[in-house]
C-alpha positions in Angstrom: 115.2 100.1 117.5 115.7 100.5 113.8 119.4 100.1 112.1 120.6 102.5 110.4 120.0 102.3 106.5 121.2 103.7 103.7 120.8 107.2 101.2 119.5 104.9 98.5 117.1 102.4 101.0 116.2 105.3 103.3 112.6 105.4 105.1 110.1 108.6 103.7 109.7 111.0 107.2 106.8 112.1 108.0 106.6 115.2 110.4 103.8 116.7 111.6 102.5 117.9 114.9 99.1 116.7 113.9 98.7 112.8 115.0 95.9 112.2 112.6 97.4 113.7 109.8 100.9 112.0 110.6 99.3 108.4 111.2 97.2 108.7 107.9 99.6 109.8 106.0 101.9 107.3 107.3 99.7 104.4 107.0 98.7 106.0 103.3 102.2 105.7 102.4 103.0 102.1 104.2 99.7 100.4 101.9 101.7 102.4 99.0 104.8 100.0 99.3 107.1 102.8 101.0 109.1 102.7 104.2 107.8 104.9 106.6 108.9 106.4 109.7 107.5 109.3 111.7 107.7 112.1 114.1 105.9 114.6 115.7 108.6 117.2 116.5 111.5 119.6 114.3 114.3 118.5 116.7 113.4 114.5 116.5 112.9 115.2 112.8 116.8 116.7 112.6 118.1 113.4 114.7 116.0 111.2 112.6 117.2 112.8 109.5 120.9 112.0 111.0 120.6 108.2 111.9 118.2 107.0 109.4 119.0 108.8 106.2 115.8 109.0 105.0 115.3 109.5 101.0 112.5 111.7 101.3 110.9 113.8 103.8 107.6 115.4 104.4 107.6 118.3 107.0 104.8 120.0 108.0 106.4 123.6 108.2 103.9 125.0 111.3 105.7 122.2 113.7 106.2 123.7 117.8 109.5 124.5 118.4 111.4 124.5 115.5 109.7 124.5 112.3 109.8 122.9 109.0 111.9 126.0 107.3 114.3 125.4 110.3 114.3 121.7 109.9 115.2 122.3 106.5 117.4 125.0 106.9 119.7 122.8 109.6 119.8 119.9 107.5 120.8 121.9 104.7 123.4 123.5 106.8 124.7 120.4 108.2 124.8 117.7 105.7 124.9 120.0 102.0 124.4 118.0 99.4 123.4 114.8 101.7 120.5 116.3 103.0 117.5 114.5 101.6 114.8 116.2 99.5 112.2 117.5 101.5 108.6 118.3 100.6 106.8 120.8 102.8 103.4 120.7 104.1 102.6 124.4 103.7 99.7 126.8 105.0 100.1 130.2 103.1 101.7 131.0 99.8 103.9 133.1 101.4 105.1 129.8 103.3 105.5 127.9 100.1 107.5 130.6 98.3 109.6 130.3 101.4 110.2 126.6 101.4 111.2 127.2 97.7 113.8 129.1 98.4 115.2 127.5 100.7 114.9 124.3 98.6 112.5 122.2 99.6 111.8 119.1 96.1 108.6 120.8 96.6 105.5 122.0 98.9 102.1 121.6 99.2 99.8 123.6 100.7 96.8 122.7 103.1 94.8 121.1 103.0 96.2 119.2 100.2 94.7 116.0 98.3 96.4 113.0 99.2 96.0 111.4 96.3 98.6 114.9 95.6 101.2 113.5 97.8 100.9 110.1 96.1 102.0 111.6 92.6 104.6 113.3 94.7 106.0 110.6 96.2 105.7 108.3 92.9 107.4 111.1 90.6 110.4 110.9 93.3 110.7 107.3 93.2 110.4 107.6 89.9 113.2 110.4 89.5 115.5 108.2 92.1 115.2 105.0 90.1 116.5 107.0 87.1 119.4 108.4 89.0 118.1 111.8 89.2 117.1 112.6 92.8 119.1 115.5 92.9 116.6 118.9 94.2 117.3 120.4 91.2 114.6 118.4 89.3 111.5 119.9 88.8 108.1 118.4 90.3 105.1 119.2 88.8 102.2 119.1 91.2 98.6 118.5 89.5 97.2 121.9 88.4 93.6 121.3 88.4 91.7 122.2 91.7 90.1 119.4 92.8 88.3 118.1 95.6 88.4 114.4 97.3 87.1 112.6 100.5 89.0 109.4 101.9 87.7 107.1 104.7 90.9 106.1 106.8 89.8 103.8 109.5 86.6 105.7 110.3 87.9 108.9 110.4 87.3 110.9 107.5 89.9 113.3 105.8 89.2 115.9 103.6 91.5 117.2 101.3 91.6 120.1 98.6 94.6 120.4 96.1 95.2 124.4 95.0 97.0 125.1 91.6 100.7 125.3 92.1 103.8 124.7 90.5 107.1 124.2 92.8 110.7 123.6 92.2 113.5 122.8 94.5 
C-alpha cells in the first residue's frame, strides 16, 4: 500500500475506464520520469485524489458511474483551492467547453496524440517548478492537426490531435 505523499511530490492520476488506454498511458508517463498511479473508476478516482494528493490528474470524462465533470466538480467542492489540476480526456466539444468551465488546467479531446499529453504534462511540470501551478495558467495545446502511430508492447495506438486552445 502506498504512503501518503505530498501536494508538491504527488503521483499524476490517470482515470479511465478503458484498460488499454489507462495502462499505456500510464506506462507512457512512468518511461517519462513521472509518478504514476491509476484507476479505472470516478469514486476510486475521488478517494485517491483524498489520500494521495496527486499533482496532476488525467480523467477521462465518459467514466461509469460518476464521471469526470463529477470527479471534478466534487473535488472542487471538497478541497477548493487544494484540489489538484485536472486535465480531461474529452469526446465532444461540447464536453470540453464543459470541463472548461468547470476548471479543468485543460482537455483534450479523443482521440488525442500522445505525444499531446506529453507537452501537457511537461508544460505543467514546467509551470510547478516555477511556482505557478495555480489553474489559472493558461496551457496551450499544439494547434496543428496532426496524425501519429505508437507501438506499445504490440498493441498499436492511434492517436489524432484536433486544434484547440483550453484554459483552466
Amino acid at each position: 500500500m502506498r504512503s501518503r505523499v505530498n501536494d508538491n511530490n504527488g503521483p499524476i492520476l490517470v482515470v479511465d475506464d478503458d484498460p488499454m488506454l489507462r495502462t499505456s498511458l500510464t506506462r507512457i508517463l512512468r518511461t517519462e520520469g513521472h509518478d504514476v498511479i491509476d484507476t479505472a473508476s470516478g469514486p476510486e478516482a475521488l478517494s485517491m485524489i483524498r489520500n494521495y494528493r496527486p499533482r496532476l490528474v488525467i480523467l477521462d470524462t465518459s467514466l461509469r458511474g460518476m464521471d469526470g465533470e463529477m470527479v471534478l466538480g466534487t473535488a472542487k467542492a471538497e478541497l477548493g483551492r487544494h484540489a489538484p489540476p485536472m486535465i480531461l480526456l474529452t469526446h465532444t466539444k461540447a464536453q470540453s467547453d464543459r470541463a472548461d468551465a468547470l476548471g479543468a488546467l485543460a482537455s483534450l479531446c479523443k482521440p488525442f496524440r500522445v505525444e499531446t499529453l506529453l507537452e501537457l504534462a511537461e508544460q505543467f511540470r514546467t509551470m510547478e517548478e516555477h511556482g505557478d501551478s495555480s489553474q489559472s495558467g493558461v496551457i496551450r495545446i499544439p494547434t496543428a492537426a496532426r496524425h501519429a502511430q505508437v507501438d506499445l508492447d504490440g498493441a498499436l495506438l492511434r492517436a489524432v490531435s484536433e486544434p484547440h486552445l483550453a484554459t483552466g
